[in-house]
OpenMM code with the backbone's topology and positions (N, CA, C; nanometers):
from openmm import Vec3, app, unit

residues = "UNK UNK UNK UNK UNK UNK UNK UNK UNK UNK UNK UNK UNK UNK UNK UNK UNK UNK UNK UNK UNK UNK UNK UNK UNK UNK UNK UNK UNK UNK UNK UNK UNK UNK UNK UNK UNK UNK UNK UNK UNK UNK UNK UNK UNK UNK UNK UNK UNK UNK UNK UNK UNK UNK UNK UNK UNK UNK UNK UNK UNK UNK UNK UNK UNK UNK UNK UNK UNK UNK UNK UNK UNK UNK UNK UNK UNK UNK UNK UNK UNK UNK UNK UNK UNK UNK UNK UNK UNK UNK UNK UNK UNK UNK UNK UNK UNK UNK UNK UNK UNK UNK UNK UNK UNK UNK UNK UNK UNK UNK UNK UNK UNK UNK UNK UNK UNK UNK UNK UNK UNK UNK UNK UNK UNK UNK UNK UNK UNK UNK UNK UNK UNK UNK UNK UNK UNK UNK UNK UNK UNK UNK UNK UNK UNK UNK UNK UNK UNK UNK UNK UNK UNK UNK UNK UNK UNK UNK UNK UNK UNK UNK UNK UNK UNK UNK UNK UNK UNK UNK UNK UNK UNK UNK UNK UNK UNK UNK UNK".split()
positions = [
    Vec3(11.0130, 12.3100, 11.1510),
    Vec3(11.0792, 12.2578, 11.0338),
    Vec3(11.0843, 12.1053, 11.0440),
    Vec3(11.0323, 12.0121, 10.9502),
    Vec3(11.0918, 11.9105, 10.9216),
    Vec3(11.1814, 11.8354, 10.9200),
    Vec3(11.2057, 11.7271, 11.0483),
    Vec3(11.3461, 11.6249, 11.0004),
    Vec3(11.3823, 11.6148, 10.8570),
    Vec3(11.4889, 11.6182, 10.7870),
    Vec3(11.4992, 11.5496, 10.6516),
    Vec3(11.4722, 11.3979, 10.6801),
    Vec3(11.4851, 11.3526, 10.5602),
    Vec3(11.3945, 11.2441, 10.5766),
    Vec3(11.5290, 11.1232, 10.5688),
    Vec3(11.6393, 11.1262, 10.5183),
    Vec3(11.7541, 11.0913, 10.5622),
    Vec3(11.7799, 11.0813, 10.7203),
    Vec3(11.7340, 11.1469, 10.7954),
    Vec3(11.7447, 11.1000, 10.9188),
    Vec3(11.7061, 11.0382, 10.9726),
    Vec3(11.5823, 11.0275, 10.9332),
    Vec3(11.4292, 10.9486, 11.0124),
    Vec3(11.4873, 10.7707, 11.0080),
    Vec3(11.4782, 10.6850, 11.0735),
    Vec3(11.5099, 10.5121, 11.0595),
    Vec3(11.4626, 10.4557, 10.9902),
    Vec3(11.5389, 10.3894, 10.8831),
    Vec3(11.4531, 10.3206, 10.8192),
    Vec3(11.4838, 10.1393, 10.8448),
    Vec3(11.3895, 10.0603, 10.8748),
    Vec3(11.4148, 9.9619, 10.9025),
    Vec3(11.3902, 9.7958, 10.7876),
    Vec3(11.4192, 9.6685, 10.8297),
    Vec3(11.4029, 9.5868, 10.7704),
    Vec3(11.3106, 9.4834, 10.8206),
    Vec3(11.3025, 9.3791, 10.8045),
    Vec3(11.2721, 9.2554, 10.8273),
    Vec3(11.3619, 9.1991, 10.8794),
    Vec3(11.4936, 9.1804, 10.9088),
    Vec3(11.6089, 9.1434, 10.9566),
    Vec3(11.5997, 9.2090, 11.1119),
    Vec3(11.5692, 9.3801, 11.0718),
    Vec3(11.5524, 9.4025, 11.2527),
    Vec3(11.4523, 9.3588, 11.2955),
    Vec3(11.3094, 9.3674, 11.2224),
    Vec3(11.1923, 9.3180, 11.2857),
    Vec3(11.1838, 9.2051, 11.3542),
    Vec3(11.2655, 9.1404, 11.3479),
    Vec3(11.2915, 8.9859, 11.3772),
    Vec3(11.3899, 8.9747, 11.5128),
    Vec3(11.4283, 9.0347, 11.5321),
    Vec3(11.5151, 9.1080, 11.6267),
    Vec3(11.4381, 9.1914, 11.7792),
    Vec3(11.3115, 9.2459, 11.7435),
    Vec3(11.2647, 9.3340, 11.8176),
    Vec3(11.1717, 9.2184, 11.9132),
    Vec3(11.1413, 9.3081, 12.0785),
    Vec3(11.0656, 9.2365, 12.1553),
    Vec3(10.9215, 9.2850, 12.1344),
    Vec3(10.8338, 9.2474, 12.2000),
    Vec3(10.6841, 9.2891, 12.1914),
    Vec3(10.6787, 9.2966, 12.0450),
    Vec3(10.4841, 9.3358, 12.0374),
    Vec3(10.4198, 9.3004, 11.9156),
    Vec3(10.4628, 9.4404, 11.8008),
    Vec3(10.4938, 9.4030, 11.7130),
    Vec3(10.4988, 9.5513, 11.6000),
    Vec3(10.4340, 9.4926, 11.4646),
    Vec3(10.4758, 9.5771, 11.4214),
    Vec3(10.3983, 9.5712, 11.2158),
    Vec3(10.5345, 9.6558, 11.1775),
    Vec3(10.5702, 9.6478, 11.0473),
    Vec3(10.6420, 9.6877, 10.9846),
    Vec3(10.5764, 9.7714, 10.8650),
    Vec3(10.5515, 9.8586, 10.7848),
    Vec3(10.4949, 9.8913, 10.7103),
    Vec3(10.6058, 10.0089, 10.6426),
    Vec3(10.6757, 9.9391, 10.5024),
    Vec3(10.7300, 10.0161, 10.4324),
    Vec3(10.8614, 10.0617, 10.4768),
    Vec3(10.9347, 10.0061, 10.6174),
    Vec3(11.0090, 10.0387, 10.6524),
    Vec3(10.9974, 10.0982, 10.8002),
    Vec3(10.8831, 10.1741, 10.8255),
    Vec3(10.8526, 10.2385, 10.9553),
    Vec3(10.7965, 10.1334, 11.0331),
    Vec3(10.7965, 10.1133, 11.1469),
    Vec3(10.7837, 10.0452, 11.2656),
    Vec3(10.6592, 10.1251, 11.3038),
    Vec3(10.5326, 9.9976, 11.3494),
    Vec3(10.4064, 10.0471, 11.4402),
    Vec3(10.4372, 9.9723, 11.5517),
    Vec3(10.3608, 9.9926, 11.6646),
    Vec3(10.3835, 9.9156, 11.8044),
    Vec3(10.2438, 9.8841, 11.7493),
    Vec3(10.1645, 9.7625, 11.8059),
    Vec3(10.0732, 9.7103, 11.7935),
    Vec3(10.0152, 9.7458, 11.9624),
    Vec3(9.8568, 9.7475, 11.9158),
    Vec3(9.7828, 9.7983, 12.0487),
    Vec3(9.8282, 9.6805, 12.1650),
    Vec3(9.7997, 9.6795, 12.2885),
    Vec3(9.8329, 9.6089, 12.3769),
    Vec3(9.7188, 9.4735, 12.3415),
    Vec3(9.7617, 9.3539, 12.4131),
    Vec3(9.5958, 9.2204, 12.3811),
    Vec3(9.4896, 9.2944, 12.3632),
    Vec3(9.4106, 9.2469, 12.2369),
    Vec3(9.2944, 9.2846, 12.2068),
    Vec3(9.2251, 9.2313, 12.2964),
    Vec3(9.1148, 9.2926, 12.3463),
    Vec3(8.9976, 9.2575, 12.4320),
    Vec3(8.9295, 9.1505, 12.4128),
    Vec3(8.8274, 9.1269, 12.4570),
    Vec3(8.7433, 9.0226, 12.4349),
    Vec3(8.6663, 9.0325, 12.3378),
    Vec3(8.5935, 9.1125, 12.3545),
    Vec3(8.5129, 9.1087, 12.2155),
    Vec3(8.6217, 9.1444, 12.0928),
    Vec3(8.6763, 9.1693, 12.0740),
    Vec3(8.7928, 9.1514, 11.9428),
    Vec3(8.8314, 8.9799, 11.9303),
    Vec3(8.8636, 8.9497, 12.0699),
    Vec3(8.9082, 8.8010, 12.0119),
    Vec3(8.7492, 8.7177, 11.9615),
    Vec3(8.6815, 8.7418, 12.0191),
    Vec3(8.5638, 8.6763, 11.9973),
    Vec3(8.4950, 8.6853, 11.8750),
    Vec3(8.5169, 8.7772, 11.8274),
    Vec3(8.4720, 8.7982, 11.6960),
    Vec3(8.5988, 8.7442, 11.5842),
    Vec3(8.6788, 8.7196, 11.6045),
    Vec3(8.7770, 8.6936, 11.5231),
    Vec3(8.7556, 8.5525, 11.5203),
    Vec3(8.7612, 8.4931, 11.6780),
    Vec3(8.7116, 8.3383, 11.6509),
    Vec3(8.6268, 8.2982, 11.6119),
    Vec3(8.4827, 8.3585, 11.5836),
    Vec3(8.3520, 8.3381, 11.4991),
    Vec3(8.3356, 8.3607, 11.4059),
    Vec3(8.4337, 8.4807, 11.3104),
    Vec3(8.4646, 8.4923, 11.1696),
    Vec3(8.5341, 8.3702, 11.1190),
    Vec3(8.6725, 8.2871, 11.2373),
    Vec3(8.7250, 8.2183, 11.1413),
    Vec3(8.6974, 8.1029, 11.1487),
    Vec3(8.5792, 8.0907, 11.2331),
    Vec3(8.5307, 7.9285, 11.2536),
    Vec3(8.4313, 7.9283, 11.1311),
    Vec3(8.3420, 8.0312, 11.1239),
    Vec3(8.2579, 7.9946, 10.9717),
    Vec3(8.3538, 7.9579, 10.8333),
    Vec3(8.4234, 8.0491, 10.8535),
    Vec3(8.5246, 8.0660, 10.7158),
    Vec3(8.5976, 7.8914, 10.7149),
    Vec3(8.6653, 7.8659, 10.8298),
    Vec3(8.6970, 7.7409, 10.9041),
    Vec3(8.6592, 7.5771, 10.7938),
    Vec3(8.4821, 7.6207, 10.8726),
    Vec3(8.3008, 7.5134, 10.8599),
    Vec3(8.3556, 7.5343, 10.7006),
    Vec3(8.3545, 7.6103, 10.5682),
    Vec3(8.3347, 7.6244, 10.4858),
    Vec3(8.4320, 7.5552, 10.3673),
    Vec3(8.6000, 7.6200, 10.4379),
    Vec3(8.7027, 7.5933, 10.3353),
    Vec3(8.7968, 7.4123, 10.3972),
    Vec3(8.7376, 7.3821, 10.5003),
    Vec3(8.7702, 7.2970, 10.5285),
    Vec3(8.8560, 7.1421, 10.4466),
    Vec3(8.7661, 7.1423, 10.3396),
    Vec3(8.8038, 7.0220, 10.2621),
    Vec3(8.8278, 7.0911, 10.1249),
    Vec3(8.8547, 7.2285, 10.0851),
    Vec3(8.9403, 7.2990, 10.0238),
    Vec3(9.0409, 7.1903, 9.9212),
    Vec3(9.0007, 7.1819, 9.7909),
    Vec3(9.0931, 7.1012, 9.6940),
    Vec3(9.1898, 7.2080, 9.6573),
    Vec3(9.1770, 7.3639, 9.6796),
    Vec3(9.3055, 7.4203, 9.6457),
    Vec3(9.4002, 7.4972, 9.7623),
    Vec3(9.4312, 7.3882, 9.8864),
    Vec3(9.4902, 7.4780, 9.9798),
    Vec3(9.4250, 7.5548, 10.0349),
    Vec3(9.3005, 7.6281, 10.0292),
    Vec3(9.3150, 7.7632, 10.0814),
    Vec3(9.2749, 7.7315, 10.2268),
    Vec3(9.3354, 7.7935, 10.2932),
    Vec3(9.3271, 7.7612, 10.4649),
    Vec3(9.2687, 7.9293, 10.5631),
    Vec3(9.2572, 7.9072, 10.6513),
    Vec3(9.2384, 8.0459, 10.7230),
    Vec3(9.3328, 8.0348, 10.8573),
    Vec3(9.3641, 8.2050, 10.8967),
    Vec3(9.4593, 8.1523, 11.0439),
    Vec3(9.3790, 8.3233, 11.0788),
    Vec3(9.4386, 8.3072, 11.2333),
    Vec3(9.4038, 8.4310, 11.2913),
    Vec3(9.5600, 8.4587, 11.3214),
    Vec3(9.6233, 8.6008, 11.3349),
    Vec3(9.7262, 8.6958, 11.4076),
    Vec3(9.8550, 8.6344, 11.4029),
    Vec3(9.8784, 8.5775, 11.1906),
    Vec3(9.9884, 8.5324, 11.1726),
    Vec3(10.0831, 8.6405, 11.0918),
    Vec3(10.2291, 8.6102, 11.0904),
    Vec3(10.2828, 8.7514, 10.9990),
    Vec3(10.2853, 8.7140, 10.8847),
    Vec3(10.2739, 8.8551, 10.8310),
    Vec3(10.2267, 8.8271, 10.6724),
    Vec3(10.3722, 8.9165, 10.6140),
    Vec3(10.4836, 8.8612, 10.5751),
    Vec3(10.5824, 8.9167, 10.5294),
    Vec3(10.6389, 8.9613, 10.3964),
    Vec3(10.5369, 9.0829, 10.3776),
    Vec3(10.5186, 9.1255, 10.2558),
    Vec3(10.6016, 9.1393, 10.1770),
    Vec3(10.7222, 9.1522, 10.2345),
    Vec3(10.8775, 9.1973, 10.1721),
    Vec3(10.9486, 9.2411, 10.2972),
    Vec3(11.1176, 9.2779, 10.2398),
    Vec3(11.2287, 9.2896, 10.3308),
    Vec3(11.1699, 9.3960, 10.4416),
    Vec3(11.0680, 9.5419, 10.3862),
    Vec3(11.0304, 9.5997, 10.4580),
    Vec3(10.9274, 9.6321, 10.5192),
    Vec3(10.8491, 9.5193, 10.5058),
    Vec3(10.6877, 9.5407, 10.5444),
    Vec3(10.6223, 9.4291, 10.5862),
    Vec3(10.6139, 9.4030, 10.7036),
    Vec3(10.5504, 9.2476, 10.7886),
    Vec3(10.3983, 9.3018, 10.8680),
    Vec3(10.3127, 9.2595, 10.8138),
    Vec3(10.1957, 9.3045, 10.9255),
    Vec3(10.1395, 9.1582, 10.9576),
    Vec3(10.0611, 9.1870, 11.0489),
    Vec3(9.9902, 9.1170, 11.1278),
    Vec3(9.8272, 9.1164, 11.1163),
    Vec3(9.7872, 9.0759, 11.0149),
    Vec3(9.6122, 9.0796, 10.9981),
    Vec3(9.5100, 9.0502, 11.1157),
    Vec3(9.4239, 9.0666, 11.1695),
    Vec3(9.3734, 8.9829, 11.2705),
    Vec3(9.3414, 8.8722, 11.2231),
    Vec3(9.2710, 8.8523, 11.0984),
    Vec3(9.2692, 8.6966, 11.0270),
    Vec3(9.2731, 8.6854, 10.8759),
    Vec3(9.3362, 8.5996, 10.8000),
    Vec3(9.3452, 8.5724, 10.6643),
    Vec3(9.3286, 8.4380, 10.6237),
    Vec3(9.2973, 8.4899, 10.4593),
    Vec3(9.2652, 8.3345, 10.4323),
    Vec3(9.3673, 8.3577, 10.2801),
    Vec3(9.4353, 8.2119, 10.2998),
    Vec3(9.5085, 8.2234, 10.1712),
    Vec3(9.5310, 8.0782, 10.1294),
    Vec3(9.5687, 8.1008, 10.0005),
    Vec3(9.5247, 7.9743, 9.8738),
    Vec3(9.6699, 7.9385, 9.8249),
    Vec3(9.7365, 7.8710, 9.9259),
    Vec3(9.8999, 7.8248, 9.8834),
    Vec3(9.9909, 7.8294, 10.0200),
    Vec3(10.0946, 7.7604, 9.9468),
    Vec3(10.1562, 7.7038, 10.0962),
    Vec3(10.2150, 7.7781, 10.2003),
    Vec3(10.2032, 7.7497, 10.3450),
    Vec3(10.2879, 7.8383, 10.4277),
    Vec3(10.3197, 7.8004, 10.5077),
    Vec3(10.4810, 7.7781, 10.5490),
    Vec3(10.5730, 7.7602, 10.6547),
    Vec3(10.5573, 7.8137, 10.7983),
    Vec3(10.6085, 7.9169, 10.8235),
    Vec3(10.6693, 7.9634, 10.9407),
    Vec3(10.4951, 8.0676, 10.9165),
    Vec3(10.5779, 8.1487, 10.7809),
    Vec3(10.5114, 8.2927, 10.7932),
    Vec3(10.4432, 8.2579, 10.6535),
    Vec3(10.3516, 8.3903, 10.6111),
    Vec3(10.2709, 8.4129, 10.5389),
    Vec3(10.4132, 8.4529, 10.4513),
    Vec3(10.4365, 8.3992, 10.2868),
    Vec3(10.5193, 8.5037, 10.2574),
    Vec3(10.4231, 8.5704, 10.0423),
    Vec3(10.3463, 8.4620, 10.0480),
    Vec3(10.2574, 8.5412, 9.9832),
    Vec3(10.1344, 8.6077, 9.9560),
    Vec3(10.0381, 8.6499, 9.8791),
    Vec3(9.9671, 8.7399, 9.8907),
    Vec3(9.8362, 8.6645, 9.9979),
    Vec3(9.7612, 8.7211, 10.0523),
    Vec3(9.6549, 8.6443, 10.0999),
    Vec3(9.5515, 8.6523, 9.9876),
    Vec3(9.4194, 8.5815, 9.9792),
    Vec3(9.2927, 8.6221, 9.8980),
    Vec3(9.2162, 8.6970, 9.9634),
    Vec3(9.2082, 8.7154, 10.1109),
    Vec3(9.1057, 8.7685, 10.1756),
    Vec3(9.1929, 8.8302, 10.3064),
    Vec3(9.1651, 8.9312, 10.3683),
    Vec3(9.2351, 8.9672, 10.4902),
    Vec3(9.0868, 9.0835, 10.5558),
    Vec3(9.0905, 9.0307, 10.7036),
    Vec3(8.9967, 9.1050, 10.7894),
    Vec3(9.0769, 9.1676, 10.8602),
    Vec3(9.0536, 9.2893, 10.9041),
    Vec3(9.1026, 9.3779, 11.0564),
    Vec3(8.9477, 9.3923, 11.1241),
    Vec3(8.9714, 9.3688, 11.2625),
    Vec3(8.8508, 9.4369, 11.3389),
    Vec3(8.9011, 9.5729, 11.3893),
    Vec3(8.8174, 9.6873, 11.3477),
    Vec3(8.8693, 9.8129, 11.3697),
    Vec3(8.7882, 9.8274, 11.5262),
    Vec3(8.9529, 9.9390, 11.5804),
    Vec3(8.9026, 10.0161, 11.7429),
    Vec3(8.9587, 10.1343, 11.6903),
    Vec3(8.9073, 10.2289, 11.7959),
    Vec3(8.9319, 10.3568, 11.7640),
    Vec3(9.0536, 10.3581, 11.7831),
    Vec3(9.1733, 10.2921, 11.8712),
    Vec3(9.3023, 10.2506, 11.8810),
    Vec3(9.3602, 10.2369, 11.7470),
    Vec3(9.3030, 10.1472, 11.6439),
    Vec3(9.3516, 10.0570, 11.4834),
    Vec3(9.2800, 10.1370, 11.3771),
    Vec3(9.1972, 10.2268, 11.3974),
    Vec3(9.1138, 10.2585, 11.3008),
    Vec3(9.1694, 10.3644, 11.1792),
    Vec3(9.2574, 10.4086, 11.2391),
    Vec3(9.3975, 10.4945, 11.1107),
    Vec3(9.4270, 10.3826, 11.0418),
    Vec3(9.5425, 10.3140, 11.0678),
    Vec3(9.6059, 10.2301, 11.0495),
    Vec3(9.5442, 10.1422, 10.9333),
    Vec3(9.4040, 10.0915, 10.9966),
    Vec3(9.3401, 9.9609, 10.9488),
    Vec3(9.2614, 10.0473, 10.8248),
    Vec3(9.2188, 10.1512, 10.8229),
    Vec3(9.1325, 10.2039, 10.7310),
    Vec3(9.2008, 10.3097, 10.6323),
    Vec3(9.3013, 10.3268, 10.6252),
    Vec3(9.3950, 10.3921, 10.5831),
    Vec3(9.5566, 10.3442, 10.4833),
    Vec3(9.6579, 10.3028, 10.6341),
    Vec3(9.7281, 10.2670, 10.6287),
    Vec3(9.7299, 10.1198, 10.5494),
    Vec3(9.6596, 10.0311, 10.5780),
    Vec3(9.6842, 9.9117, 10.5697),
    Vec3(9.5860, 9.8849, 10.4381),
    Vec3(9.4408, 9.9466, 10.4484),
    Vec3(9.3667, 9.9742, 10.2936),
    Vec3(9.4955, 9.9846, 10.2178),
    Vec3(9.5828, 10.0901, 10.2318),
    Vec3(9.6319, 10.0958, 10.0873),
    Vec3(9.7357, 10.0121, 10.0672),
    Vec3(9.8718, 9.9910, 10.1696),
    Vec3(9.8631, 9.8806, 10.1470),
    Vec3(9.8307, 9.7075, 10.0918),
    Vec3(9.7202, 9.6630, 10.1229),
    Vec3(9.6800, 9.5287, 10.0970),
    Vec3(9.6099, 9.6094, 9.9462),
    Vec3(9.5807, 9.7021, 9.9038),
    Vec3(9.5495, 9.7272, 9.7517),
    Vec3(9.6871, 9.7265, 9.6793),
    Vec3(9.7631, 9.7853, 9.7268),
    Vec3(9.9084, 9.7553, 9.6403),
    Vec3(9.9656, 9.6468, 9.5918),
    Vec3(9.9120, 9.5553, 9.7190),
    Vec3(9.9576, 9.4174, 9.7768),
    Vec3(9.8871, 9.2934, 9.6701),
    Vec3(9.7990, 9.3615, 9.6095),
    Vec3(9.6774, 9.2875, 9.5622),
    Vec3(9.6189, 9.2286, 9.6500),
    Vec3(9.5528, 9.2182, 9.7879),
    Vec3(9.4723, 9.1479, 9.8361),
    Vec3(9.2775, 9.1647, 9.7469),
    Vec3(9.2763, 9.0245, 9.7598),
    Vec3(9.1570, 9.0409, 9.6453),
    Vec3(9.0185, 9.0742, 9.7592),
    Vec3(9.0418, 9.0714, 9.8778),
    Vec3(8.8841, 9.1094, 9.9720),
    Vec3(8.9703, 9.1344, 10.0577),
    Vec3(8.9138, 9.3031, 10.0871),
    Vec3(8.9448, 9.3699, 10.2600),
    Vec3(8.8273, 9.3798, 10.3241),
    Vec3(8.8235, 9.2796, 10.4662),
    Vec3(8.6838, 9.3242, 10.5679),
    Vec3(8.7378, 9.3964, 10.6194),
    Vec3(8.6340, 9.4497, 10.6967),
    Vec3(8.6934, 9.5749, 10.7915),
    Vec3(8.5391, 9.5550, 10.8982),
    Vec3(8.6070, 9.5185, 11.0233),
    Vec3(8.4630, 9.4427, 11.1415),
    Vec3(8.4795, 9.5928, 11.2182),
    Vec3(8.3305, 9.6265, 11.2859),
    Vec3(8.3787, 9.7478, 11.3640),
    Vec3(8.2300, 9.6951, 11.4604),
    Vec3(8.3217, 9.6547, 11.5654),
    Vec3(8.2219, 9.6169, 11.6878),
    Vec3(8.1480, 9.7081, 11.7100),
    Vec3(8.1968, 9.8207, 11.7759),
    Vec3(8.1304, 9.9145, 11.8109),
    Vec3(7.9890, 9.9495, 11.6965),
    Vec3(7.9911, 9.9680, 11.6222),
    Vec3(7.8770, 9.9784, 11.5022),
    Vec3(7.8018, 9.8234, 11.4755),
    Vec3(7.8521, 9.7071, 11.5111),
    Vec3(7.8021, 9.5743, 11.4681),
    Vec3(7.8184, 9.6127, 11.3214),
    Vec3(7.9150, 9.6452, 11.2543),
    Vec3(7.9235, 9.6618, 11.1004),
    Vec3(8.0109, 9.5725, 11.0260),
    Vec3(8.0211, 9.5269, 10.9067),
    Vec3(8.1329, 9.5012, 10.8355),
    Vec3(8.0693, 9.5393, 10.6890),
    Vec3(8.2197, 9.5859, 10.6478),
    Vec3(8.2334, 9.6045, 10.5091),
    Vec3(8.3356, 9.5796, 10.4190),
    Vec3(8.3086, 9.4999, 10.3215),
    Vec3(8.4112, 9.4249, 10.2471),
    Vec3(8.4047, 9.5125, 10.1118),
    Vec3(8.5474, 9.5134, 10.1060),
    Vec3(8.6319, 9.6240, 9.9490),
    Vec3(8.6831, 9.4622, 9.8635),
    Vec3(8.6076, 9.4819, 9.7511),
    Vec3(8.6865, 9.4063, 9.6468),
    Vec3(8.7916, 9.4421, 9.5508),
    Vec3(8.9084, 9.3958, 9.4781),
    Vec3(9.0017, 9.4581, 9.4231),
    Vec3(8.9445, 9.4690, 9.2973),
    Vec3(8.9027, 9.5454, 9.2205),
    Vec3(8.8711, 9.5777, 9.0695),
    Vec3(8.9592, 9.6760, 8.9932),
    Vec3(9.0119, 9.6423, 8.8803),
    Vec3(9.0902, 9.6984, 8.8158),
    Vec3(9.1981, 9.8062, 8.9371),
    Vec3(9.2822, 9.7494, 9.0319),
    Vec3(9.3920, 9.8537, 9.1215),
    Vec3(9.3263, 9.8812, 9.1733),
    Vec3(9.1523, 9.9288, 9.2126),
    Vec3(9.1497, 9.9995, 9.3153),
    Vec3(9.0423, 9.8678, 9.4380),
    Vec3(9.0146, 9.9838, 9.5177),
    Vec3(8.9307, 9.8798, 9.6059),
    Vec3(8.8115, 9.9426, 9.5798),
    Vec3(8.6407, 9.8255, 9.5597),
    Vec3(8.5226, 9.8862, 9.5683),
    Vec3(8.4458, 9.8534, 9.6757),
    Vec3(8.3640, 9.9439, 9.7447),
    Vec3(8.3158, 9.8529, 9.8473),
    Vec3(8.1737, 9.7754, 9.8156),
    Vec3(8.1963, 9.6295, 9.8288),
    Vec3(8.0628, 9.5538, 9.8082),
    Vec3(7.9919, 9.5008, 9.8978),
    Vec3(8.0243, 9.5395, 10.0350),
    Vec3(7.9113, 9.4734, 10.1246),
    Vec3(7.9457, 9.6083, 10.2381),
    Vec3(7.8199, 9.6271, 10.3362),
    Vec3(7.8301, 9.7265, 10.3897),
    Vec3(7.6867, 9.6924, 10.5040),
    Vec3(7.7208, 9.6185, 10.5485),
    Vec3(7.5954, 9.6218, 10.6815),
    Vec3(7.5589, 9.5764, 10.8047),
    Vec3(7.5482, 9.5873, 10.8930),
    Vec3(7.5442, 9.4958, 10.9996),
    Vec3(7.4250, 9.3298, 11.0282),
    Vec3(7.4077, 9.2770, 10.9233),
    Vec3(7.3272, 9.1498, 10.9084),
    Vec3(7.3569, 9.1081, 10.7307),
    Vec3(7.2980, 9.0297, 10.7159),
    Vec3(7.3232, 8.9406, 10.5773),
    Vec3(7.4396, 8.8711, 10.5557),
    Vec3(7.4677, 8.8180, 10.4387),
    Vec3(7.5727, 8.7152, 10.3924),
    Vec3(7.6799, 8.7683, 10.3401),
    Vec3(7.7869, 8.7827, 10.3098),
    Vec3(7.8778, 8.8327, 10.1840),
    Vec3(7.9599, 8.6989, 10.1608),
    Vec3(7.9643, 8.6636, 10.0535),
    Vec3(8.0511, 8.5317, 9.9808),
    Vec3(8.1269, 8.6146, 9.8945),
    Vec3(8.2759, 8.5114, 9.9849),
    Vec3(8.4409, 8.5749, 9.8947),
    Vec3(8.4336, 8.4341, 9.8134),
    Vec3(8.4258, 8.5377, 9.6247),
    Vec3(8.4652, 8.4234, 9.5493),
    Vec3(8.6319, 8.4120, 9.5196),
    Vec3(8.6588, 8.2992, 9.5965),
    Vec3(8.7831, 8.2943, 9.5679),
    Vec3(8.7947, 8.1026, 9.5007),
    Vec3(8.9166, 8.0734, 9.5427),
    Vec3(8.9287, 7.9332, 9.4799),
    Vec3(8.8110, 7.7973, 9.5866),
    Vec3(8.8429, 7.8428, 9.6483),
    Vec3(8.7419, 7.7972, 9.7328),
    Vec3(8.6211, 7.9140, 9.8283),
    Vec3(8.5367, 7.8910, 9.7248),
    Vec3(8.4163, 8.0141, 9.8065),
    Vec3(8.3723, 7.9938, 9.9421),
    Vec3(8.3644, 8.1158, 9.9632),
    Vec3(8.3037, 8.1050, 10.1442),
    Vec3(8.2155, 8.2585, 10.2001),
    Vec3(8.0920, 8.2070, 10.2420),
    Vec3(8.0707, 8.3402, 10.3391),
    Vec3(8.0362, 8.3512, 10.4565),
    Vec3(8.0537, 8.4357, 10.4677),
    Vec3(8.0139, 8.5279, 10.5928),
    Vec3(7.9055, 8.6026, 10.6775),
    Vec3(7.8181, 8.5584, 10.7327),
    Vec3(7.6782, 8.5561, 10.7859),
    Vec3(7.7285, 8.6726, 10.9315),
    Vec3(7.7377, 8.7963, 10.8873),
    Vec3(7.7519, 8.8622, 10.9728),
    Vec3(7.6828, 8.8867, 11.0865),
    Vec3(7.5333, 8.8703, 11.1145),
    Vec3(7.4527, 8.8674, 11.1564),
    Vec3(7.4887, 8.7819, 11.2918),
    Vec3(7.5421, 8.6527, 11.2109),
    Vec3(7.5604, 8.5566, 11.3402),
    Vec3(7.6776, 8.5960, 11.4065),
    Vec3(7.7478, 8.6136, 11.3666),
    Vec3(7.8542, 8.6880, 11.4819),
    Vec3(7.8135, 8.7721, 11.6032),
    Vec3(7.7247, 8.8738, 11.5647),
    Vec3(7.6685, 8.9689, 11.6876),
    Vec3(7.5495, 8.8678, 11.7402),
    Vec3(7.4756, 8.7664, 11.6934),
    Vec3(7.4259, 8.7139, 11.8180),
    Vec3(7.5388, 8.6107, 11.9075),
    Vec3(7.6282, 8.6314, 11.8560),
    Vec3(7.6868, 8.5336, 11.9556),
    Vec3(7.8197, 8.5711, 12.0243),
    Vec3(7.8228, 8.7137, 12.0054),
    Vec3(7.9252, 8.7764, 12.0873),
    Vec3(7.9163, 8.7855, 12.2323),
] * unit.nanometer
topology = app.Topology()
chain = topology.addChain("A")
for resn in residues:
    res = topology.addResidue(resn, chain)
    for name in ("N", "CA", "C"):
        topology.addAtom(name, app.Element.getBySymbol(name[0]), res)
């Protein structure tokens, strides 16, 4: 039988802020975040955001990129992207929408990131979800069209350009030679 759902914890942003080690907040429920990503996770994250970096650099509308900042969606939902790029100002934390958000999926993140957090950042309006999957040398980017997400890039080599306020792409290709 089922806990009622009155029992189960529901949490805030007030506790999240409160808690030790890495978590995500999502909707109220608490994730523990995998232990340090490996090497090839960081490595690829730093070669996604150094192109993105090379590109939006002199950006006339703000838009900047960061890697493994919180993105505080509301009172009950704080995640942690591996990297985003967003077009307006930010303090401490992320507190509005991003234009673009990547996860590098492990079989560890791969619920979460392909699932959980897809629907999410579609609710969220994020206007481009990558999704990097080392293991495959793949990425595939979902654009937001009318509420839902479509997927428009899907391969392990070529370009994909996020049109956003300041355009930029992504030469996937070069990442895996230089992992």
């Amino acid at each position: 039988m089922a806990i009622p759902e009155r029992f189960i914890p529901h949490y805030t942003y007030e506790d999240y802020k409160q808690w030790e080690g890495d978590w995500e907040l999502i909707d109220g429920t608490p994730f523990a975040m995998a232990p340090s990503p490996l090497w090839k996770h960081q490595r690829i994250s730093l070669l996604l955001a150094f192109q993105i970096e090379e590109q939006i650099e002199n950006c006339q509308k703000n838009c900047k990129v960061c890697q493994e900042v919180d993105w505080v969606v509301n009172e009950e939902t704080v995640v942690r992207p591996d990297i985003l790029v967003i077009c307006d100002e930010v303090e401490d934390f992320v507190r509005s929408t991003p234009e673009v958000i990547f996860e590098i999926v492990s079989s560890s993140t791969a619920f979460k990131d392909e699932r959980i957090k897809f629907e999410l950042y579609k609710r969220e309006k994020v206007k481009y979800y990558g999704l990097v999957y080392p293991k495959l040398k793949k990425m595939r980017v979902f654009m937001l069209k009318n509420g839902e997400y479509d997927k428009v890039f899907d391969s392990d080599k070529g370009k994909f350009t996020f049109e956003i306020d300041c355009p930029f792409s992504v030469d996937i290709g070069k990442v895996w030679k230089r992992v």
